[in-house]
C-alpha positions in Angstrom: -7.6 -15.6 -20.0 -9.3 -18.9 -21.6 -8.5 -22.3 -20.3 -5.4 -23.1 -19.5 -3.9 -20.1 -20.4 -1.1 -18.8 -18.0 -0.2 -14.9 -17.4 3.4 -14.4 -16.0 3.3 -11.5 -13.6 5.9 -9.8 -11.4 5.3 -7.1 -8.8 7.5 -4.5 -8.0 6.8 -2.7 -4.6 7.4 0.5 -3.1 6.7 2.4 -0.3 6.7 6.7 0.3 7.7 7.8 3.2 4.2 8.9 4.1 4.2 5.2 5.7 6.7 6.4 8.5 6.2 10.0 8.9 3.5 12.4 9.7 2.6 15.6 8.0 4.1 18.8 9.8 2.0 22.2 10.0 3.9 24.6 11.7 7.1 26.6 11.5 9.2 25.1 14.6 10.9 22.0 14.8 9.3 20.1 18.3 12.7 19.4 19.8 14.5 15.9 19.4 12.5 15.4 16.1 13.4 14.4 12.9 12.3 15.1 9.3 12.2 13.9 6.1 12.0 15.2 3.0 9.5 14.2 0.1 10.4 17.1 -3.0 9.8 20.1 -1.5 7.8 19.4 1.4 9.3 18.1 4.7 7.5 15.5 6.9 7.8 14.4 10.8 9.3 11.1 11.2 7.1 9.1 13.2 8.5 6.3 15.2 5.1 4.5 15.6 4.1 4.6 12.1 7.7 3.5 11.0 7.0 0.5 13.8 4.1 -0.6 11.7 5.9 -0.1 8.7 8.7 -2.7 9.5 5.4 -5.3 8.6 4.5 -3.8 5.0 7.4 -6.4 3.2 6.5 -9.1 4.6 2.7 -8.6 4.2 3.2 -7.8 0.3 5.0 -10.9 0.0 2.4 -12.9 1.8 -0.1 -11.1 -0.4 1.6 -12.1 -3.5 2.0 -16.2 -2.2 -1.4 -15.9 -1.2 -3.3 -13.8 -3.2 -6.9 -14.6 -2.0 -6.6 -11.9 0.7 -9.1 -9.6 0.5 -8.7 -5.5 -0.7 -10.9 -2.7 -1.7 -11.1 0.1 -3.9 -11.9 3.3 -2.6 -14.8 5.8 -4.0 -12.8 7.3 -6.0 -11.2 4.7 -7.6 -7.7 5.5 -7.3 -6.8 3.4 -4.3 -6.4 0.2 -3.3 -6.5 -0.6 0.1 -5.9 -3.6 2.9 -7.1 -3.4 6.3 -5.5 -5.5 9.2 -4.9 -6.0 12.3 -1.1 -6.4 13.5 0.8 -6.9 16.9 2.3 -3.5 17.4 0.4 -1.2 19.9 -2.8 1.0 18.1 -5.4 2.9 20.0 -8.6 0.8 20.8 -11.0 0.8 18.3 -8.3 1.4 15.1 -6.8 -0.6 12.3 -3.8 -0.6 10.7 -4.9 1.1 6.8 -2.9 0.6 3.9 -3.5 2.7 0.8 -1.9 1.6 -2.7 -1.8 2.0 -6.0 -0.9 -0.6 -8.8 -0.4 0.2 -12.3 1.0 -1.9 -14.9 4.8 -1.1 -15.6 5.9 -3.3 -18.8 6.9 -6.1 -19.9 10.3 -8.2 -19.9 10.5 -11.3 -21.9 7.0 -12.0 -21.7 6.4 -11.3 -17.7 3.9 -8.3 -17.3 5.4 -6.4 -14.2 3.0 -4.1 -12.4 4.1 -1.6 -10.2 2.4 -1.1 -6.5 3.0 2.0 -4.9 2.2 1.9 -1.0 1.2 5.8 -0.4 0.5 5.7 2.9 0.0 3.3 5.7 -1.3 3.9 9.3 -3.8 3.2 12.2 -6.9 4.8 12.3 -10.3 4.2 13.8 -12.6 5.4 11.1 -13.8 3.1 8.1 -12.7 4.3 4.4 -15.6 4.4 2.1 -15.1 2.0 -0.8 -17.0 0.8 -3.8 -15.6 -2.6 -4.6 -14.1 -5.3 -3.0 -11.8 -8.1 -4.5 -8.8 -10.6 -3.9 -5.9 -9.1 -4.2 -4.8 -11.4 -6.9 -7.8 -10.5 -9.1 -6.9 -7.0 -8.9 -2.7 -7.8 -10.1 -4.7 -9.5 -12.6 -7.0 -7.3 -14.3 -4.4 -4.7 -13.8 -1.8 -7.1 -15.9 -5.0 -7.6 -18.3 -4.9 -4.1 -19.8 -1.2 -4.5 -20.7 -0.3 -5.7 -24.3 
């Protein structure tokens, strides 16, 4: 972009349900649980992770209003994440990780609409190991930028 140029953008979210449940090895159900099912592979539903969840909409939309918030891009280059802290209860020590993906989707009547995918999104206590770190907004951007 040169001058005043302006780039319409819209983003469309959406979340897996890796963001509320928990991978499942074993052959028994533990009693009183729930699954879910992602294709062929079922998942334990998680009521803390779906807790934290509730806070992912709301977040994205901040990020979008505010897109100076800072995210990185892991080492291999495929995700996107945010680290945070947020109200609900978390072991000491951990953060609340988000992982995402955003690719450009098309284009409608001159808006470029990229797509982020939330993968998975969870406390944990150990950093991710990332090579880059920019606004969010520069990274809608230069995704929007290799759309024609």
């Amino acid at each position: 972009m040169h001058g005043n140029d302006q780039l319409s953008l819209a983003v469309r979210v959406r979340y897996s349900n890796h963001c509320y449940s928990l991978e499942h090895y074993g052959q028994q159900e533990p009693e009183g649980s729930h699954f879910v099912t992602d294709g062929a592979r079922s998942r334990l539903f998680c009521p803390i992770r779906h807790e934290h969840s509730l806070s992912l909409p709301g977040l994205f939309k901040e990020m979008c209003e505010k897109p100076t918030n800072p995210v990185a891009l892991t080492a291999e280059a495929n995700w996107s994440i945010y680290r945070m802290q947020i109200a609900s209860p978390m072991f000491e020590g951990e953060k609340y990780w988000i992982f995402f993906r955003v690719k450009p989707l098309t284009v409608q009547r001159g808006t470029k609409i990229i797509d982020l995918y939330v993968e998975s999104a969870y406390p944990r206590a150990t950093p991710v190991v990332v090579f880059r770190r920019l606004p969010f907004g520069k990274l809608i951007a230069e995704t929007a930028m290799t759309m024609k």
